[in-house]
C-alpha positions in Angstrom: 0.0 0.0 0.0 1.6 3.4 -1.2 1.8 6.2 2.0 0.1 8.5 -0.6 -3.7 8.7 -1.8 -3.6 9.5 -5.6 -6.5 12.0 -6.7 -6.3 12.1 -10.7 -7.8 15.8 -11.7 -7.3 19.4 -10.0 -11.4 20.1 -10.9 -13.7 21.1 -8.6 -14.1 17.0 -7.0 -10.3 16.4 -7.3 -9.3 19.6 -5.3 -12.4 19.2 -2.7 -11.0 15.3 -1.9 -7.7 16.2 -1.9 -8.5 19.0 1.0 -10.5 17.0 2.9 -7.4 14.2 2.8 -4.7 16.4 3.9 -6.8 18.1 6.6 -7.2 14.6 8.2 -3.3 14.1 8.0 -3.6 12.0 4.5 -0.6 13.1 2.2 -2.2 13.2 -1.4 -0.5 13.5 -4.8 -2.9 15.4 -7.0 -2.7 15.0 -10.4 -3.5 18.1 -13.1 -2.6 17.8 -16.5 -2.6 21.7 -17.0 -0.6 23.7 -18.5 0.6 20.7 -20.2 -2.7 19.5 -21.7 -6.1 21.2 -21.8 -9.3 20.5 -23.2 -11.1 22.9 -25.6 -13.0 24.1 -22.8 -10.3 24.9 -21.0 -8.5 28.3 -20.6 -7.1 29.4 -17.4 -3.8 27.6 -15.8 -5.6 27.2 -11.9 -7.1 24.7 -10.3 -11.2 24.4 -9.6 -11.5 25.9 -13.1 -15.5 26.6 -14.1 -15.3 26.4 -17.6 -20.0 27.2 -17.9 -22.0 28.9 -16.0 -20.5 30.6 -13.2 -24.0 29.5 -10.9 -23.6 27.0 -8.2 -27.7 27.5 -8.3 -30.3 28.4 -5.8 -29.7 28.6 -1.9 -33.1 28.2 -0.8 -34.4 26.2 1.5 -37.5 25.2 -0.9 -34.7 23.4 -3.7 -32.8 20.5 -3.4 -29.9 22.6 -4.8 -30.4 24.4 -1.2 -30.5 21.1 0.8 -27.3 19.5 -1.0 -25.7 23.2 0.2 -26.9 22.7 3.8 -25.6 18.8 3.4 -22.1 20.1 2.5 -21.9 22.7 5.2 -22.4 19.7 8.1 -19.9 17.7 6.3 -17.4 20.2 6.2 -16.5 21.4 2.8 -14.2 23.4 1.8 -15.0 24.8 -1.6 -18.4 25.6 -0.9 -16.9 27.9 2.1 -14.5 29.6 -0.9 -17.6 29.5 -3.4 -19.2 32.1 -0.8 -16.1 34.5 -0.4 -16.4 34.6 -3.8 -19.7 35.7 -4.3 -21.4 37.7 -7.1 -24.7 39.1 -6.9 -27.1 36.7 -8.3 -30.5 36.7 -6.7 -31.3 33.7 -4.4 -28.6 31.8 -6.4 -25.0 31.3 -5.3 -23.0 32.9 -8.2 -18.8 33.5 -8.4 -16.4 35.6 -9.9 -14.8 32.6 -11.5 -11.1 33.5 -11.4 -11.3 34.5 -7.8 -12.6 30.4 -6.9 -10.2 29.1 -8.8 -7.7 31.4 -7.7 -8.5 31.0 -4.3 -8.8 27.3 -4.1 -5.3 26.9 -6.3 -3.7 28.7 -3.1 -5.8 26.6 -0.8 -4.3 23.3 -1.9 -0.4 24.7 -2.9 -0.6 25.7 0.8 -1.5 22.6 2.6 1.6 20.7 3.6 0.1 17.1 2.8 -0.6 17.7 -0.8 1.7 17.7 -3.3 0.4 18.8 -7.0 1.8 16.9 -10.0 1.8 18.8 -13.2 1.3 15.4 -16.0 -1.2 13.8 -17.6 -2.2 10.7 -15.9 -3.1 8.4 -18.8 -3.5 5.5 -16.5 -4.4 4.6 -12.7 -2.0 3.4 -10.7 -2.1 -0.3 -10.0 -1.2 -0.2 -6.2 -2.7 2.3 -3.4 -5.9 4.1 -3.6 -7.1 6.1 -5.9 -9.9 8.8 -6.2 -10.5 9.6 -10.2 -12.0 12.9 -11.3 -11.0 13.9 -14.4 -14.3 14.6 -15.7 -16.5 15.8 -17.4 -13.8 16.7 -19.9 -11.5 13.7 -19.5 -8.7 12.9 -21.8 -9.0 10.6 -24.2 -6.1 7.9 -22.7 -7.3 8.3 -19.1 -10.8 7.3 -20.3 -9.7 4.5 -22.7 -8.1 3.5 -19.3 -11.4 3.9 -16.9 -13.0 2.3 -19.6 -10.9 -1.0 -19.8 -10.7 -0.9 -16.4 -14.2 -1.2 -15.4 -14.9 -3.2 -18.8 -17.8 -0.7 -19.7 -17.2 1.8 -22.8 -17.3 5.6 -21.7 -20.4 7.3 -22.2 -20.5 10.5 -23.1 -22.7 13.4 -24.1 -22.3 17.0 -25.4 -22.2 20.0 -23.3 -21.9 23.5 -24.0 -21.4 26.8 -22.0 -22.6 30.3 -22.5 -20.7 33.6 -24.2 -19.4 36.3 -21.7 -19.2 39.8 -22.9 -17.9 43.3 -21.4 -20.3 46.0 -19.4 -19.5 48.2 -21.0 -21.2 47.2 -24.3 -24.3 46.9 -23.2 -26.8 49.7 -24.1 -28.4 49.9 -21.1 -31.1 52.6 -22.2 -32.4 48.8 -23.3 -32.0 47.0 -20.3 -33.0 47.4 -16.8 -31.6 45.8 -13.9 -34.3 43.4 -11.6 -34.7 39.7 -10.2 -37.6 37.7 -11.2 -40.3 37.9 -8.6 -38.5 40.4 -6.7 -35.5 37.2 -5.9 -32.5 39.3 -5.1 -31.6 42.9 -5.2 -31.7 43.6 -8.9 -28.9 40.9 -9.3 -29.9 40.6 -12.8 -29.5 43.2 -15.9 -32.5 42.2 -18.2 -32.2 42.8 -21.7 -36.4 42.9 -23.1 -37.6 42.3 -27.0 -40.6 43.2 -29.1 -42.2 40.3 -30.7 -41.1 41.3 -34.1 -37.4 41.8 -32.3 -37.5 38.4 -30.9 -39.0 36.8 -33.8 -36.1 38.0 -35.8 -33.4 36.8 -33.5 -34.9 33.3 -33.7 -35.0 33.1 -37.2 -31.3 34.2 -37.3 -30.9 31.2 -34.1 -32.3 28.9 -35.6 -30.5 28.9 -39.4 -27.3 29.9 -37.8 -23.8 28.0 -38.6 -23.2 25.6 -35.8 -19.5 24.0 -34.9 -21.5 20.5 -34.7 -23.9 20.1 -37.5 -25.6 17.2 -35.3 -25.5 16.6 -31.8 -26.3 13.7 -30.2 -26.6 13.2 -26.0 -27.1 17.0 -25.7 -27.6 16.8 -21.7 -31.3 18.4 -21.1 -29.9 20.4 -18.2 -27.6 22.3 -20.0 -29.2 22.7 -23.4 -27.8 24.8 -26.3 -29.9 27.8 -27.2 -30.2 26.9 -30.9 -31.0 23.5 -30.1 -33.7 24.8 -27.9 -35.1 27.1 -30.0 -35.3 24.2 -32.8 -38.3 22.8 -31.0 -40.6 25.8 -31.5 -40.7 29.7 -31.7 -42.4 30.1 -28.5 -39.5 27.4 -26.7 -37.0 30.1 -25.6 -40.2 32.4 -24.1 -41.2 29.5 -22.0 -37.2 28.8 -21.2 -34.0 31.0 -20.4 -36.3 33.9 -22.2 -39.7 33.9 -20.5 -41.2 37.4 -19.7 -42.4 36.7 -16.3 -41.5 37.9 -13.2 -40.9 41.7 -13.8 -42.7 44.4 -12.3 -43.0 47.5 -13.5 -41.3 46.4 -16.9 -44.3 46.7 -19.5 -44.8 43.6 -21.0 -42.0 42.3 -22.8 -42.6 39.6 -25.2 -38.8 37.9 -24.3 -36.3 38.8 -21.8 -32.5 37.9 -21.7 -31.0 38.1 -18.3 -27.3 39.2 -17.9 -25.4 37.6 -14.8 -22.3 39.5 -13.1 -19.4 37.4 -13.8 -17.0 38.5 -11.7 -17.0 41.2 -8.5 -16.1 44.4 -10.5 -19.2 43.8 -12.8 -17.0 44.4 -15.8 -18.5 41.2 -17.2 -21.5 39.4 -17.7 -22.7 36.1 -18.6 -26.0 35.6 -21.0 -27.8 33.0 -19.1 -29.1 30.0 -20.5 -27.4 31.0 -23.6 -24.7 27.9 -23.9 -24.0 27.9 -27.5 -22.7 25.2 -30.4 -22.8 28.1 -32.6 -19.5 29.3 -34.9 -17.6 32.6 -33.3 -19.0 35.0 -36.0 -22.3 33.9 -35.7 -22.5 34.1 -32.2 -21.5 37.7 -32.1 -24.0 38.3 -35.6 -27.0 36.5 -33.8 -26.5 37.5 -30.1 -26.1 41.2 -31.2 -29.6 41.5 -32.6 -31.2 41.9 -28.8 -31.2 45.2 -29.0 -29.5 46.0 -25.5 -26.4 43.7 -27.1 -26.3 45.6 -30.3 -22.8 46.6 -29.8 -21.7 43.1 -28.3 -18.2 42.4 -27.7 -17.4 39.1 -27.0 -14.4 38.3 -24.4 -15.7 34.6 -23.8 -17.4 32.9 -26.6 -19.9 29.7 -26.0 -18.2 26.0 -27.1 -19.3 23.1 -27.1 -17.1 20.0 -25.5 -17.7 16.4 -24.7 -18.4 15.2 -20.9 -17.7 12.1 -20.3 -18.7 9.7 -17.7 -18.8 5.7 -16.7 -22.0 3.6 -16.7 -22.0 3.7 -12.9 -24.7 1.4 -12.2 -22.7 -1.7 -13.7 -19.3 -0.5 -12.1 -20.0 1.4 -9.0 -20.7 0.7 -6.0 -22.5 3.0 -3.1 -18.8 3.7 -1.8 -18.2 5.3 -5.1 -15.4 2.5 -5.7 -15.4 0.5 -8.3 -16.6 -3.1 -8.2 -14.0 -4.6 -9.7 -10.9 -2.8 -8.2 -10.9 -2.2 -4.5 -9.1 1.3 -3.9 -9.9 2.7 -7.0 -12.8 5.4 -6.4 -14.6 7.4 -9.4 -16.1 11.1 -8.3 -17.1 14.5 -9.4 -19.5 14.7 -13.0 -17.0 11.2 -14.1 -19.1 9.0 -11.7 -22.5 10.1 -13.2 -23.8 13.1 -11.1 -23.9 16.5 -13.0 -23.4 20.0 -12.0 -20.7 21.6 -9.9 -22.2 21.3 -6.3 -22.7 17.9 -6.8 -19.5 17.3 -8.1 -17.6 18.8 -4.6 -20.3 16.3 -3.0 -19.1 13.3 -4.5 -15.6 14.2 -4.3 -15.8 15.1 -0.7 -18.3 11.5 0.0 -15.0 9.8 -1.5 -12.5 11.2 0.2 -14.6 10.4 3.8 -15.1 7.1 2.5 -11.5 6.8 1.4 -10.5 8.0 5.1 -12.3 5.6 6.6 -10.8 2.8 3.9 -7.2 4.0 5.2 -8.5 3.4 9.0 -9.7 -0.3 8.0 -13.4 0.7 8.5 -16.6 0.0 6.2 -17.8 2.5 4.3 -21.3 4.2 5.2 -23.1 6.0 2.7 -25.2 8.8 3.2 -28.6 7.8 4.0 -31.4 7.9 0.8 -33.3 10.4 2.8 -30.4 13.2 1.7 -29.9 14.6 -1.5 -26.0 13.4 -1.7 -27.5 9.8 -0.4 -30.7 9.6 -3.4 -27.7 10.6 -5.8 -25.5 8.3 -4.2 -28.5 5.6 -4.8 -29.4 6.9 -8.1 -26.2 6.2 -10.2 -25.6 2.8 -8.4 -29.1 1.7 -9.4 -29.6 -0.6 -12.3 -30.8 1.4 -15.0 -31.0 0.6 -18.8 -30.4 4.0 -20.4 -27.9 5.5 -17.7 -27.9 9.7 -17.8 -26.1 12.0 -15.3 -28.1 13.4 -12.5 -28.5 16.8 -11.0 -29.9 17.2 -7.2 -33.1 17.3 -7.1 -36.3 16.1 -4.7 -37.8 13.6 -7.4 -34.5 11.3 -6.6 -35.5 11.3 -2.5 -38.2 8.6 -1.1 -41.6 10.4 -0.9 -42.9 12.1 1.9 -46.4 10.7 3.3 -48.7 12.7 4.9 -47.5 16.4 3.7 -49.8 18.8 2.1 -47.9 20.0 -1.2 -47.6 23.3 -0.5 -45.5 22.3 1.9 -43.4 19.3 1.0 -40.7 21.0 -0.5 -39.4 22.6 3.0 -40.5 19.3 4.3 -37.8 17.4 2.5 -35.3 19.7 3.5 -35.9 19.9 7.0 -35.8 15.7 6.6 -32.5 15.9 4.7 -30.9 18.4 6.8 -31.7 16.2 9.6 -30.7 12.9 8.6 -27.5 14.5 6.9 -27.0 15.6 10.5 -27.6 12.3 12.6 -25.7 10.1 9.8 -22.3 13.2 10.4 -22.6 12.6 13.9 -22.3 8.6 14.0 -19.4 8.7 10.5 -18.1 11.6 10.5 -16.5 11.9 14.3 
């Protein structure tokens, strides 16, 4: 057994394991293949990079997205505590300045003693010791021909796509106006409103625009691009990332584009739900026909990349090791969950369970009544057409006796409270 835990990928579930290691007195060699490899959706040379939407989604206590927050906060994470000091306005949702994360978690784990960062591109996992894999979603092509033979299942994969940034200060704002929808957050959002005969133009122009990838197949529903949205209907994008609901005092809009700070100067903003498989000209010819984005200028376009993870239910077990190969652990968006939070969950559920591997103790997952546990259950189920998972309260056993108006605080309160009993008895 090597004195070392191996964590393969500095994302957001390879540098949330690795924390949680060292801080227990685990030395960890963590393996990023930055600068000397990246993917196409890949820019900046830190660690934790967000490469799509810089949303960790909503804090409330009504959304599962809320109760998986509350879950990591009694299990101690770290990145969720740097997602905060990072903060950019964005109504009841927990948005970041994206550089400032991954610049502030890159210091977090080049300062702890028991981790020691490799800069290679692990094409294979290491026969002896333990290993915690989380190269995904964007995993290189050797690594998962490795996973792959290794668990004897092919890779899945789908397409993903993230959304253009542009500057502040090309937005005309005499055509926006700055509000949350329903009044959810301190006008945290810059709304950019169409006539019908505006919007009917841009979705022509959408809709017969040059795209990168003629056809996709296994576009993740979750994270949808635009153009492939707006191919199902003329009225799709009005009852999607462009409804005209919400605002007071706004007229009537027939579509509204919302704007998200990107970073804590509010020198950039991100066009939400607007993840894009569109070319670079066309993106700046379509996107510039809402009228507050006439003058667009582009500092981030939208791509489109492959995410790949393993058919967990044949190869996975509730641990998150693998069935086959005791010590060799599969976390973040590569084990089958998909969104960021839930990637920092699974990364930190291996790293406990890993902890407790190292101490000669059986692993206990989180119980079904949680959001990280129903995951947990959910992609080690047997399932015949496997798809990543994001939180939400449809994966959790129902609730009996709870008028519907209030069952969605009613499963929170439940998982924050078996999250909380199940910490007390693993966790010490």
């Amino acid at each position: 057994m090597a004195d070392f835990v191996t964590v393969i990928g500095g994302g957001l579930a390879g540098c949330e394991a690795a924390l949680y290691l060292a801080a227990h007195g685990i030395k960890v060699k963590l393996y990023e293949a930055k600068p000397l490899w990246r993917s196409a959706a890949h820019k900046s040379n830190d660690l934790a990079e967000i490469v799509c939407s810089n949303s960790l989604k909503s804090t409330v206590t009504t959304t599962a997205s809320g109760a998986l927050k509350a879950e990591l906060d009694i299990m101690g994470c770290r990145l969720l505590e740097i997602a905060r000091n990072n903060a950019v306005p964005a109504g009841s949702a927990l948005a970041v300045d994206r550089d400032g994360f991954s610049r502030d978690v890159t210091s977090a784990v080049y300062s702890e003693p028991n981790i020691t960062v490799v800069h290679e591109v692990a094409e294979r996992i290491p026969e002896n010791g333990i290993t915690i894999v989380c190269a995904g979603p964007v995993c290189h092509d050797a690594l998962a021909g490795a996973l792959g033979e290794l668990t004897g299942q092919s890779s899945l994969h789908f397409f993903d796509a993230a959304a253009p940034i542009v500057t502040a200060e090309c937005i005309d704002y005499s055509r926006a106006f700055f509000g949350a929808r329903y009044g959810k957050g301190d006008a945290d959002y810059l709304n950019c409103p169409m006539t019908k005969d505006e919007y009917l133009a841009f979705h022509s122009a959408l809709v017969t625009a040059e795209r990168v990838i003629d056809e996709v197949g296994g576009v993740f529903e979750g994270c949808m691009p635009v153009e492939v949205m707006a191919a199902r209907g003329v009225d799709a994008l009005r009852f999607g990332p462009l409804r005209p609901v919400g605002f007071r005092d706004a007229g009537k809009p027939y579509a509204v584009l919302q704007l998200r700070r990107e970073n804590t100067e509010s020198t950039l903003y991100n066009l939400v739900g607007f993840q894009t498989n569109l070319k670079f000209g066309e993106q700046k010819r379509v996107f510039s026909m809402i009228p507050a984005l006439k003058n667009i200028e582009i500092v981030r376009y939208g791509v489109m990349h492959r995410n790949t993870f393993i058919n967990a239910p044949q190869c996975l077990t509730k641990s998150l090791c693998l069935e086959n190969r005791n010590g060799v652990y599969v976390a973040g968006q590569l084990c089958g969950v998909e969104g960021y939070v839930e990637s920092i969950a699974t990364g930190l559920l291996a790293a406990i369970n890993v902890a407790h591997a190292l101490r000669g103790e059986a692993a206990v997952p989180p119980p079904e009544t949680t959001v990280l546990g129903a995951l947990v259950r959910y992609i080690t189920s047997p399932s015949k057409d496997f798809q990543p998972m994001n939180a939400n309260f449809g994966v959790l056993p129902p609730l009996d006796g709870v008028k519907k108006a209030e069952r969605k605080q009613a499963y929170y309160d439940r998982c924050v409270a078996s999250c909380k009993e199940w910490a007390a008895d693993y966790l010490t």
